[in-house]
C-alpha positions in Angstrom: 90.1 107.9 120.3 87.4 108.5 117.7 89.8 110.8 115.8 92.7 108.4 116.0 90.5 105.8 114.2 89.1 108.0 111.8 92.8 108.6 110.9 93.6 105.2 110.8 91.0 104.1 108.9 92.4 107.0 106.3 95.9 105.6 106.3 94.8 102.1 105.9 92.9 103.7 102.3 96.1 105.3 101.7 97.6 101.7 101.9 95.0 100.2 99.6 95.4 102.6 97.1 99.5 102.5 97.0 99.1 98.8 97.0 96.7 99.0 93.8 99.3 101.3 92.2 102.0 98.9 92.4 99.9 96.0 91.2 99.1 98.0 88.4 103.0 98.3 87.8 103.6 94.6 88.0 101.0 94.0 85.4 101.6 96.5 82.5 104.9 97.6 82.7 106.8 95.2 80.9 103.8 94.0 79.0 104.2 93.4 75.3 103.5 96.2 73.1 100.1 97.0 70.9 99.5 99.9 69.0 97.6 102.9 70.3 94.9 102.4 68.9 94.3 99.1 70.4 94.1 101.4 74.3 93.0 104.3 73.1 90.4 103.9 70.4 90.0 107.0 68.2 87.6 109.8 70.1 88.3 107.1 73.4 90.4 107.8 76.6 93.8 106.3 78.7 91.1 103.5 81.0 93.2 103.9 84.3 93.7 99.9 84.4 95.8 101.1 81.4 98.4 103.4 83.2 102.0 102.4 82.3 100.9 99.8 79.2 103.6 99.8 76.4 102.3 101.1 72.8 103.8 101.0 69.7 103.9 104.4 68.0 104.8 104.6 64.4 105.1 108.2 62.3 106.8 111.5 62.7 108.5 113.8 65.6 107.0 117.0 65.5 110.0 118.5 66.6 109.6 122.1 66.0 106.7 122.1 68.8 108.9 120.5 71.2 108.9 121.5 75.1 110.1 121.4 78.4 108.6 120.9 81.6 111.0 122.9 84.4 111.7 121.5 87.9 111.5 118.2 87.4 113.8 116.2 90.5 116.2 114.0 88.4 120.1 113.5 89.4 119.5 115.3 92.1 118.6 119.0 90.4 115.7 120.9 89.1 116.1 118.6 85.7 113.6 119.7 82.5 111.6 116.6 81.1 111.7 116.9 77.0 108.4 116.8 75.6 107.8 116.4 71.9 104.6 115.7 70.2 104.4 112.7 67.7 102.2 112.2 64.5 100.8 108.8 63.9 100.7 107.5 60.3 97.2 107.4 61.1 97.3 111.7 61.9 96.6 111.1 65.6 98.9 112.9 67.4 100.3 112.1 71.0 103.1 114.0 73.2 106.3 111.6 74.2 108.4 112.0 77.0 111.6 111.4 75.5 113.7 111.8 79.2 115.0 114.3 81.2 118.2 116.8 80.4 120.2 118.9 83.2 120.1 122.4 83.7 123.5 124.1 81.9 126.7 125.2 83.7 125.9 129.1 83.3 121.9 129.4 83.4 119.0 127.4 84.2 118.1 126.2 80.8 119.8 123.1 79.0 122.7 124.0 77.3 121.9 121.6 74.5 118.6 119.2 74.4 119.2 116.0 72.4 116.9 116.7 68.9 114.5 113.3 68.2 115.0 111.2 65.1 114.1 112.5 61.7 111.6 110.5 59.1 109.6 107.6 60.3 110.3 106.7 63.5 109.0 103.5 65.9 108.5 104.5 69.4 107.6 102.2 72.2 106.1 104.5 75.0 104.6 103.7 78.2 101.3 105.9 78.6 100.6 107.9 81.8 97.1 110.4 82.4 98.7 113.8 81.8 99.2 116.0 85.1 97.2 119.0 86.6 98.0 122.4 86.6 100.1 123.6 89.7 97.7 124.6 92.0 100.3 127.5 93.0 99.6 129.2 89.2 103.4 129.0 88.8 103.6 129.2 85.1 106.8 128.7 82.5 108.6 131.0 80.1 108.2 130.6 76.6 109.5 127.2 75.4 108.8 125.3 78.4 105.6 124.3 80.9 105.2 124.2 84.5 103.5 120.8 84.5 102.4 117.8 81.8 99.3 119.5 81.3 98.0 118.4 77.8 95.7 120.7 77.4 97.9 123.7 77.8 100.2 121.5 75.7 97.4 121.3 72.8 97.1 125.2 73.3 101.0 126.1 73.5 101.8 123.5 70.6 98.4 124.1 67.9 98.4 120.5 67.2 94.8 119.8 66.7 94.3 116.2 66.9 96.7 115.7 70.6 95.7 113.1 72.2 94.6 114.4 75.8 94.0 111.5 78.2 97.3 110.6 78.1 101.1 110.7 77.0 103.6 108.2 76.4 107.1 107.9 78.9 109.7 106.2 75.7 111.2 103.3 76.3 112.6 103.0 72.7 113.3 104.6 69.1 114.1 102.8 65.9 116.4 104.5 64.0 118.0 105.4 67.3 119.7 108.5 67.3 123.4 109.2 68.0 122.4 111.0 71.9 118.9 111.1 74.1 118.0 112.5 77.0 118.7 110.7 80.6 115.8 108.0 80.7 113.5 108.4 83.4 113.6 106.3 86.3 111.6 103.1 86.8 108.5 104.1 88.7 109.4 103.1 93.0 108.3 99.7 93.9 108.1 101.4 97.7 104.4 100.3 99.6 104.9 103.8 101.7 104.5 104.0 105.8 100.6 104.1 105.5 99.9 100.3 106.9 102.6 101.3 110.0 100.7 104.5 110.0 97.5 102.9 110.3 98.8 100.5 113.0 99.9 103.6 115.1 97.4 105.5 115.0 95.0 101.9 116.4 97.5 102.2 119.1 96.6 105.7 119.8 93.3 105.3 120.0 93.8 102.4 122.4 95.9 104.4 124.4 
């Protein structure tokens, strides 16, 4: 009984935090955009109340450092997310998301991945902490990366001022090109099973 409310008491944190994370959603999401600089200050970092806030990115693709992240579940496949780093008019650089591409008829890579728009460019992004490491050490072949992990990113790409608290999910691109990758999804507006959890496990314990 004192194990089944220890675990209940877990799932009923589980439900706190999913409920935060979706109240976080409902709040930034479609919020208006700023510039970068206006969430992350030069030399700051992504605050976490600022996950999924719309900025308003103005400079240059960096296109010949772009990269794929591998085995990414979009469409129902291993999918590659296309990651390309962008420089700010300001020189502050940050890595955009610009969606997700299939894997080709023949081979596991894309058979073509849409290039970004030349010149200046306006991106509206939606910024996200970057990811960990896989805790497998599954790494990537040359081109590509196992995870978002900016600072492998920073290492793989030689960009020296990438931003590494966080990257930016695009929403948007003006000039928009002719093709783009497959957008990624809207982020799941699910709560989870935790509060039923939680519930069961009290009846457990009762039991």
């Amino acid at each position: 009984a004192i194990a089944c409310a220890f675990l209940s008491n877990w799932q009923f944190e589980r439900n706190a935090e999913r409920s935060r994370q979706l109240a976080l959603v409902e709040v930034n999401y479609d919020a208006p955009a700023v510039p970068l600089s206006d969430v992350i200050p030069a030399g700051g970092e992504l605050d976490g109340q600022d996950e999924w806030r719309p900025v308003r990115l103005t400079g240059t693709y960096l296109a010949d450092d772009q990269l794929l992240v591998r085995n990414r579940p979009h469409g129902g496949t291993a999918a590659f997310e296309v990651l390309v780093p962008f420089q700010l008019d300001d020189g502050r650089i940050i890595v955009v998301n610009r969606g997700w591409v299939r894997p080709g008829e023949q081979q596991a890579d894309p058979d073509v991945v849409p290039a970004p728009p030349s010149g200046e460019v306006t991106v509206i992004a939606r910024l996200k902490p970057g990811e960990p490491l896989p805790g497998s050490g599954r790494s990537a072949p040359d081109g590509q990366v196992p995870t978002i992990h900016l600072p492998l990113i920073a290492d793989l790409t030689d960009t020296g001022d990438l931003e590494q608290s966080a990257y930016g999910i695009m929403v948007s691109e003006d000039p928009a090109p002719s093709s783009r990758p497959e957008a990624l999804a809207s982020p799941s507006d699910d709560p989870g099973p935790h509060l039923s959890y939680a519930i069961q496990w009290i009846l457990f314990a009762v039991m």
